[in-house]
DSSP file (Angstrom, degrees, kcal/mol; ACC not computed):
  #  RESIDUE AA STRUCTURE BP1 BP2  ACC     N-H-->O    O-->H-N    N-H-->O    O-->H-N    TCO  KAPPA ALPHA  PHI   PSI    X-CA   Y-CA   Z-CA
    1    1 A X              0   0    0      0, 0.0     2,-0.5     0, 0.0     0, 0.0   0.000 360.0 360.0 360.0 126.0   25.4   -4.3  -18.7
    2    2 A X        -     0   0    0      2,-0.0     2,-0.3     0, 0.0     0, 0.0  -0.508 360.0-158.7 -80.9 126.6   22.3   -6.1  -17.0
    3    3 A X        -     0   0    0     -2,-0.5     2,-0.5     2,-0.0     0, 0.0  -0.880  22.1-116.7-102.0 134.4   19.3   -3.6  -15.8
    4    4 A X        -     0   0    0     -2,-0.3     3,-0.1     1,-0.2    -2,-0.0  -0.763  28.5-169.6 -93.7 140.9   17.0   -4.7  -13.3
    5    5 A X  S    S+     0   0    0     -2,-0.5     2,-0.8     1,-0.2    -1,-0.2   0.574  76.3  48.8 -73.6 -38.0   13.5   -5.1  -14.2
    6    6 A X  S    S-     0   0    0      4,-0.0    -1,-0.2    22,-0.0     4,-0.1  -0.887  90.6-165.2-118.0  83.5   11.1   -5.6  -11.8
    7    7 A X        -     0   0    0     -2,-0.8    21,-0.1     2,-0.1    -2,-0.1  -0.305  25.4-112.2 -69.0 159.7   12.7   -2.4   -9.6
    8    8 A X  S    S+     0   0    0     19,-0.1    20,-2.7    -2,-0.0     2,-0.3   0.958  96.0  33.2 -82.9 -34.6   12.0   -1.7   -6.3
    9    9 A X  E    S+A   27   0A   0     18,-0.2     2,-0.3    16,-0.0    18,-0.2  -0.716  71.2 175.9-109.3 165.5   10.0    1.5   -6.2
   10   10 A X  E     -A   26   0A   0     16,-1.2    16,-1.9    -2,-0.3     2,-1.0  -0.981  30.6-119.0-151.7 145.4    7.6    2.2   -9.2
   11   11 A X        -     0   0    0     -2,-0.3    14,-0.2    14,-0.2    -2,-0.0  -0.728  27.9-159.9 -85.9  80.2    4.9    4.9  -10.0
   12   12 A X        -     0   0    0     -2,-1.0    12,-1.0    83,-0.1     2,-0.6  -0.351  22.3-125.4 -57.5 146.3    1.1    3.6  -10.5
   13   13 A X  B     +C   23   0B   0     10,-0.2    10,-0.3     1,-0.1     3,-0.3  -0.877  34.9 173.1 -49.9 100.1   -1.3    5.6  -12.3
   14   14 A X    >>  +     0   0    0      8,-1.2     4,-2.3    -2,-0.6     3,-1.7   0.055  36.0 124.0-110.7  39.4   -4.2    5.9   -9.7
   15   15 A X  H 3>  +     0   0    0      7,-0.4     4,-0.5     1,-0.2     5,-0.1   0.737  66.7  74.2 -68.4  -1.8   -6.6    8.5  -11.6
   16   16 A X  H 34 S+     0   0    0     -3,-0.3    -1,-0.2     2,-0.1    -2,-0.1   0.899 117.2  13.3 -79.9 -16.6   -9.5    5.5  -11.1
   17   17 A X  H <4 S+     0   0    0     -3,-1.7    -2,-0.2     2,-0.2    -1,-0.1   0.798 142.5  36.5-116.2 -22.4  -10.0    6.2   -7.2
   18   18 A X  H  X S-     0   0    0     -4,-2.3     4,-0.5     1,-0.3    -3,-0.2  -0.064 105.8-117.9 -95.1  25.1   -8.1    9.8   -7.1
   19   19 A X  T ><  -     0   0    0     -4,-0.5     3,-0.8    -5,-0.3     2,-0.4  -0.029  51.9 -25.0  74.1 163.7   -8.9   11.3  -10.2
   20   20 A X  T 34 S+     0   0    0      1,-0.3     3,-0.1    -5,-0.1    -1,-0.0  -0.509 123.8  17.3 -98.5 152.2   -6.7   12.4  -13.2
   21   21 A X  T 34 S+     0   0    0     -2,-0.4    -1,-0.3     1,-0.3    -2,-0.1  -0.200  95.4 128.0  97.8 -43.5   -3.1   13.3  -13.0
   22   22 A X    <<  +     0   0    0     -3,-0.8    -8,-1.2    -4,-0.5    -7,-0.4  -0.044  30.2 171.7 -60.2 164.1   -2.8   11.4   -9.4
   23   23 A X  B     -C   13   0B   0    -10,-0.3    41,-1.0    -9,-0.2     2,-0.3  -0.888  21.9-143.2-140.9 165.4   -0.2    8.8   -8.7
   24   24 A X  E     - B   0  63A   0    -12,-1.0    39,-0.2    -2,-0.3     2,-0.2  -0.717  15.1-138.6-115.5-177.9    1.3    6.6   -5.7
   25   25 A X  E     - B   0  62A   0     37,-1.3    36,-3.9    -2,-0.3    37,-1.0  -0.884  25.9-174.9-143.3 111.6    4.6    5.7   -5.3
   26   26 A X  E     -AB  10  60A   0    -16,-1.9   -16,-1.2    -2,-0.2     2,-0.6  -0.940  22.9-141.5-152.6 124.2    5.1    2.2   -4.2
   27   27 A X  E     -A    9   0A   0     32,-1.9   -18,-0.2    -2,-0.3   -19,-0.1  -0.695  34.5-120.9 -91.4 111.5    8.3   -0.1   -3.0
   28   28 A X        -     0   0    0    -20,-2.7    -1,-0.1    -2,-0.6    68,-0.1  -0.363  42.4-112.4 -47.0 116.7    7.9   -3.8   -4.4
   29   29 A X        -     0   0    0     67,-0.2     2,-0.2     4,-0.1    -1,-0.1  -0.308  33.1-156.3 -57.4 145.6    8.0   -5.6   -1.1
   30   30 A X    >>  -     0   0    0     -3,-0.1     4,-1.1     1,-0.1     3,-0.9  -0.770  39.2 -94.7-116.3-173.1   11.0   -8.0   -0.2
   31   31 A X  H 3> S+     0   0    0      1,-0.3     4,-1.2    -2,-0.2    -1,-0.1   0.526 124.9  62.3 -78.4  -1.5   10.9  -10.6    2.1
   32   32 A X  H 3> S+     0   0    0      2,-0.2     4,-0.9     3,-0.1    -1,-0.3   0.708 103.0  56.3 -93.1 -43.3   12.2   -8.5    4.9
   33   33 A X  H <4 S+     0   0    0     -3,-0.9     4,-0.4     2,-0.2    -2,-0.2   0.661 111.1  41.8 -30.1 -43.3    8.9   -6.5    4.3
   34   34 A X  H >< S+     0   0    0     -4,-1.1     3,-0.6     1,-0.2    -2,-0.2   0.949 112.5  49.9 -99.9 -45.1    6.6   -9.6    4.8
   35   35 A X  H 3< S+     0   0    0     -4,-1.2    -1,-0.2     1,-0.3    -2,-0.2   0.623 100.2  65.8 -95.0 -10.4    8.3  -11.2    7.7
   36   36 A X  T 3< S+     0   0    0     -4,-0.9     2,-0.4     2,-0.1    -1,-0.3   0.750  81.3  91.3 -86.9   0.8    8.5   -8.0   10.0
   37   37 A X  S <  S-     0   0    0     -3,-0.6     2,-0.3    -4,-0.4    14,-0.1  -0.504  80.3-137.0 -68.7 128.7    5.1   -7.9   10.2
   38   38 A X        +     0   0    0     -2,-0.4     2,-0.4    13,-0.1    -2,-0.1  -0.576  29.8 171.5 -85.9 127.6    3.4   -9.9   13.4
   39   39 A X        -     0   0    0     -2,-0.3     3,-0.2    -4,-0.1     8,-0.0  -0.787  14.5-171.1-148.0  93.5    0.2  -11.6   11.2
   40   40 A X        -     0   0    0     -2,-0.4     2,-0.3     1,-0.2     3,-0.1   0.834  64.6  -3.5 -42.2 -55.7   -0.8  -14.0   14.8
   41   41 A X    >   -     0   0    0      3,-0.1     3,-2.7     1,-0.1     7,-0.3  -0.848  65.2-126.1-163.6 124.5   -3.6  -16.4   12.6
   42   42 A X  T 3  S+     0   0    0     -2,-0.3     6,-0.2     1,-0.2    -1,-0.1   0.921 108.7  52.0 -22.7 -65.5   -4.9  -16.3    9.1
   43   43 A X  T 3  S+     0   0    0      1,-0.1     2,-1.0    -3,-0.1    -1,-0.2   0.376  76.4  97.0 -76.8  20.4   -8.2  -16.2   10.4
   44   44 A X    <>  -     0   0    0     -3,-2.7     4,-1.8     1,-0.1     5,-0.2  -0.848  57.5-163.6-108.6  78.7   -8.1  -13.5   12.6
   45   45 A X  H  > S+     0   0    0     -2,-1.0     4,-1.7     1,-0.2    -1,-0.1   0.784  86.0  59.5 -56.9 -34.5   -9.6  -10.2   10.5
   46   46 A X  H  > S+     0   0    0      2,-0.1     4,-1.8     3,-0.1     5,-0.3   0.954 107.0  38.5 -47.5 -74.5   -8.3   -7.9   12.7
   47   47 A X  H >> S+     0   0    0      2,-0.2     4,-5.5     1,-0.1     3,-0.6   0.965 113.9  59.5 -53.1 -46.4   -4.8   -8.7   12.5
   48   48 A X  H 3X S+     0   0    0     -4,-1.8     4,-2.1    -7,-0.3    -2,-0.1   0.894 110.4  41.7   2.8 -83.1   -5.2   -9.2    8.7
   49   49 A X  H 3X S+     0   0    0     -4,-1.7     4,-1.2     1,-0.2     5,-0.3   0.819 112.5  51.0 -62.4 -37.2   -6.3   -5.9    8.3
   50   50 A X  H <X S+     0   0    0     -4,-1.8     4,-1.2    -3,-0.6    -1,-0.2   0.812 112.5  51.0 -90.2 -51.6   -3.5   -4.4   10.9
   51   51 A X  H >X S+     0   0    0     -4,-5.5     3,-2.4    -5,-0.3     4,-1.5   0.934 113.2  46.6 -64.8 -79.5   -0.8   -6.4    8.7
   52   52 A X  H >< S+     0   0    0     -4,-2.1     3,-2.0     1,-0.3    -2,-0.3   0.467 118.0  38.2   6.0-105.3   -2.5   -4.7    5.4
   53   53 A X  H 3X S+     0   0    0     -4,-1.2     4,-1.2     1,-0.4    -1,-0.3   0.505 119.3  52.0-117.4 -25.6   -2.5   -1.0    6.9
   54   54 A X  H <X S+     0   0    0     -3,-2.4     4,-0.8    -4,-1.2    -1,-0.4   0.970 119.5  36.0 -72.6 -51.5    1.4   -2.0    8.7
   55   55 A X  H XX S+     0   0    0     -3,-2.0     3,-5.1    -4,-1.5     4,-0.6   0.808 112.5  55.6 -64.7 -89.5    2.8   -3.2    5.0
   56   56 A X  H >> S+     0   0    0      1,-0.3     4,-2.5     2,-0.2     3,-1.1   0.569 112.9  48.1 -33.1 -86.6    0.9   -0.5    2.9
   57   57 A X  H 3< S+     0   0    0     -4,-1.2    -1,-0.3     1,-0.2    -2,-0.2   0.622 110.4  47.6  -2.7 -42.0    2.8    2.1    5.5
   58   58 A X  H << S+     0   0    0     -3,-5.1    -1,-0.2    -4,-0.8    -2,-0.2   0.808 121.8  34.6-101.6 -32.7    5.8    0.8    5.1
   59   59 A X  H << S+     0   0    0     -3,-1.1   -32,-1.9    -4,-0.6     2,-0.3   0.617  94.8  82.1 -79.4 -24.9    5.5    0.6    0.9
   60   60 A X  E  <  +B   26   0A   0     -4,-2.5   -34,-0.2    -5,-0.2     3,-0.1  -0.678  48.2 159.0 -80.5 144.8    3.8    3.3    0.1
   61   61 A X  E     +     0   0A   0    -36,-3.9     2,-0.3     1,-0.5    -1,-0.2   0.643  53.0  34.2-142.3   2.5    6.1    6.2    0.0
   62   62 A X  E     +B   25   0A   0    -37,-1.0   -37,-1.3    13,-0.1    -1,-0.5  -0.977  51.0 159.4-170.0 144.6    4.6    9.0   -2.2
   63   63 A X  E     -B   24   0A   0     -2,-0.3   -39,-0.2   -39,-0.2   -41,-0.0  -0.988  32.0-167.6-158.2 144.1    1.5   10.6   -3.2
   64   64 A X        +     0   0    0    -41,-1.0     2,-0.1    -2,-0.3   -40,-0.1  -0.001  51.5 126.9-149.1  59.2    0.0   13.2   -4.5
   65   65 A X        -     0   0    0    -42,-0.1     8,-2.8     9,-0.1     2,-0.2  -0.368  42.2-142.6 -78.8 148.4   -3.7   12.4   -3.7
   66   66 A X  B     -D   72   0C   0      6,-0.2     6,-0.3    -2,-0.1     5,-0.1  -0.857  15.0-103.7-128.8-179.1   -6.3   14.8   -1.7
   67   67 A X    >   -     0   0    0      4,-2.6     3,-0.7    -2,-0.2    -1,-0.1   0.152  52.7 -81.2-105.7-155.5   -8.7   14.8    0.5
   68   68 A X  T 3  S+     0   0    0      1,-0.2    -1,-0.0     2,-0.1    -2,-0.0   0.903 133.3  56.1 -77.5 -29.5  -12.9   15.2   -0.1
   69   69 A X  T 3  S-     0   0    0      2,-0.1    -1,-0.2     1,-0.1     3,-0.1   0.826 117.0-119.0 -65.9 -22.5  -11.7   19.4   -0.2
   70   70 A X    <   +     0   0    0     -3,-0.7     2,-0.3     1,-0.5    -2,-0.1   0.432  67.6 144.2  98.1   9.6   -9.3   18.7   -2.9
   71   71 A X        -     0   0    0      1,-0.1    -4,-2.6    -5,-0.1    -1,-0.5  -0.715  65.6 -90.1 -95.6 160.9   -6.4   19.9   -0.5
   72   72 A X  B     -D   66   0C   0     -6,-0.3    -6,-0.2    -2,-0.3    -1,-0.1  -0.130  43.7-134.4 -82.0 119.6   -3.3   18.2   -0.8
   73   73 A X        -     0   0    0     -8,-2.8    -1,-0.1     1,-0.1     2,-0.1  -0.360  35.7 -87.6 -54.3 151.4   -3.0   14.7    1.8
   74   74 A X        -     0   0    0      1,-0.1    -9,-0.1    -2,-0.1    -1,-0.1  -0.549  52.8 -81.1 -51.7 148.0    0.2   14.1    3.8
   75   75 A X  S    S-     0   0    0     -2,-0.1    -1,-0.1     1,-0.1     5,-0.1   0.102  74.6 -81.9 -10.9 142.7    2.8   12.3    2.7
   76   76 A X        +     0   0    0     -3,-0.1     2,-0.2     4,-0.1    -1,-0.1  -0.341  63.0 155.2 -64.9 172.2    1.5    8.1    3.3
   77   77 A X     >  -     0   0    0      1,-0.1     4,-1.3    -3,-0.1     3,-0.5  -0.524  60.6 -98.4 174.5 146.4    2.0    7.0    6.7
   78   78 A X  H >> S+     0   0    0      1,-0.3     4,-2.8     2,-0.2     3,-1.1   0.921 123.4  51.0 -87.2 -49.0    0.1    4.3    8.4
   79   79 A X  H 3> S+     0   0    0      1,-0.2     4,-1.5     2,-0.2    -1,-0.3   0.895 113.9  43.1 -35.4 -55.2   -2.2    7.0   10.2
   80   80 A X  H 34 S+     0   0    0     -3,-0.5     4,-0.3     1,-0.2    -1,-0.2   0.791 119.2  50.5 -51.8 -28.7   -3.0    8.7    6.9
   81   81 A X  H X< S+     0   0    0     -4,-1.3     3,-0.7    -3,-1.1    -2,-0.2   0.910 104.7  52.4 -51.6 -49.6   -3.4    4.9    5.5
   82   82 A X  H 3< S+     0   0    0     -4,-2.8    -1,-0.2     1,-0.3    -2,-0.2   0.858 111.6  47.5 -74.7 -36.5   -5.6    3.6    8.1
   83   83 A X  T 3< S+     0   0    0     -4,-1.5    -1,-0.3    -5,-0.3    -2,-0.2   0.642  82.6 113.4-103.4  23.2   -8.3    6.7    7.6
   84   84 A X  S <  S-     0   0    0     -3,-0.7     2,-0.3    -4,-0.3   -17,-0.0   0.039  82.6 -91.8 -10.5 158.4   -8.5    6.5    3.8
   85   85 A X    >>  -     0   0    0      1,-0.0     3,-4.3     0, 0.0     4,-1.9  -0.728  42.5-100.6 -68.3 140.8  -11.8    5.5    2.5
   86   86 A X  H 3> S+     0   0    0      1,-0.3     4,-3.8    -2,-0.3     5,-0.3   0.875 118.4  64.7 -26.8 -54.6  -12.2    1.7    1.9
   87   87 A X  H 34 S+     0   0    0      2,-0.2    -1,-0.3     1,-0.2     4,-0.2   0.591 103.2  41.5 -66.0  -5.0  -11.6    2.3   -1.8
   88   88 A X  H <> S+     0   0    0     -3,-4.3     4,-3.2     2,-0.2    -1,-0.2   0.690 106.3  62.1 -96.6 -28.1   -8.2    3.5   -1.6
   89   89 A X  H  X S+     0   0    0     -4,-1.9     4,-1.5     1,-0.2    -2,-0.2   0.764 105.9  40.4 -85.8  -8.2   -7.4    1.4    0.5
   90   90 A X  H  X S+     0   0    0     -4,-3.8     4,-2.1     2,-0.2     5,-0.3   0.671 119.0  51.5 -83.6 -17.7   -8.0   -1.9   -1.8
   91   91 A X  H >> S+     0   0    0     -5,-0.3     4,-2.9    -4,-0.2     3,-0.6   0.978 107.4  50.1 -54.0 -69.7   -6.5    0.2   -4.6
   92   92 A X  H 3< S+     0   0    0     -4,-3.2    -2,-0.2     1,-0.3    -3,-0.1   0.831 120.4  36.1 -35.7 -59.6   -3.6    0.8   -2.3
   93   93 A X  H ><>S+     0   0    0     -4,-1.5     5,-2.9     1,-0.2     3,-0.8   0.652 112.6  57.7 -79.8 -19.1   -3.5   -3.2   -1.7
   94   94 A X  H X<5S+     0   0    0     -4,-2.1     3,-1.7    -3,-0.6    -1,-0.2   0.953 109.2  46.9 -61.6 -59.0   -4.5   -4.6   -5.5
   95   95 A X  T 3<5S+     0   0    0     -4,-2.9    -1,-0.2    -5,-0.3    -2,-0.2   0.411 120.0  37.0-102.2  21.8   -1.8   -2.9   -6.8
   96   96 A X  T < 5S-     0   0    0     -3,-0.8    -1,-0.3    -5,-0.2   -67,-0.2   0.219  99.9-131.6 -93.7   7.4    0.5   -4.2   -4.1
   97   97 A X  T X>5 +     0   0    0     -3,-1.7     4,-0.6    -5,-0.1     3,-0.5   0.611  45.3 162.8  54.3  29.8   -1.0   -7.6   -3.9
   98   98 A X  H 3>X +     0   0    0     -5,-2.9     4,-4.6     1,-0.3     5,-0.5   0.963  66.5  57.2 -62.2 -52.9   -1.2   -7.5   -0.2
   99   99 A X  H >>5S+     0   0    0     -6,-0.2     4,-2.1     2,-0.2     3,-1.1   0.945 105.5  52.0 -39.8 -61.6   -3.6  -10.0    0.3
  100  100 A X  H <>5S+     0   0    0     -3,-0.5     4,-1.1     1,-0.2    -1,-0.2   0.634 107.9  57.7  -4.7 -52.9   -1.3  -12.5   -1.5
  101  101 A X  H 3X5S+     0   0    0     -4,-0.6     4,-1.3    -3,-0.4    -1,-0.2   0.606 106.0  39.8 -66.6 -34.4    1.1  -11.4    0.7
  102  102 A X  H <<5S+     0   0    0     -4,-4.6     4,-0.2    -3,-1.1    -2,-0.2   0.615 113.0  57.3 -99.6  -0.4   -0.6  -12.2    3.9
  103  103 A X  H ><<S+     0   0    0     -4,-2.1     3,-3.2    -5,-0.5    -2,-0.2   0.937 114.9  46.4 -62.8 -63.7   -1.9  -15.9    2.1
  104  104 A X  H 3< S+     0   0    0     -4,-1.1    -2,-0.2     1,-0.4    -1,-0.2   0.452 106.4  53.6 -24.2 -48.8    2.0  -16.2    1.7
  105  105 A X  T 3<        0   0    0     -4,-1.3    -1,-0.4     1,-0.2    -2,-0.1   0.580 360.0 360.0 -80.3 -18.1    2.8  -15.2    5.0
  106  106 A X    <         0   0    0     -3,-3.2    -1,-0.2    -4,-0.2    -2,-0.2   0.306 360.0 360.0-116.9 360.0    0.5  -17.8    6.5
């Protein structure tokens, strides 16, 4: 019976920017993922980032990261995404390749 490999949702490790014991929980994008997203021009850092913080939202689906008190975040969501610190959010997007995504897209 054939099992598929590369599955959609998967569990990262993320104890280097949340400490040990944290995780995400993160849906492999498909192409239905990348193409609803409006990304206007490549060069455009604004949108960029807007596509980044829109995919990441839509892929992330679990966490159980906290905030500088140590209490427990929401659930992702793009709001929760967007005010991360810088370093979670390039964790978030290296270990979804989003950049990749948005050369791809473009």
């Amino acid at each position: 019976m054939p099992e598929r490999i590369n599955k959609l949702l998967r569990k990262v490790d993320s104890s280097e920017v949340q400490g040990e014991g944290s995780f995400v929980k993160m849906k492999a994008p498909t192409i239905g993922d990348i193409r609803e997203g409006v990304l206007p021009d490549g060069s455009d850092k604004n949108a960029s980032m807007e596509y980044a913080i829109f995919l990441l939202g839509r892929l992330v689906k679990e966490w159980n990261w906290v905030d500088d008190s140590g209490e427990p975040l929401p659930q992702p969501n793009p709001e929760i995404i967007a005010e991360l610190p810088y370093s979670e959010i390039k964790f978030l997007m290296d270990s979804l390749d989003i950049e990749g995504l948005t050369d791809q897209k473009n």
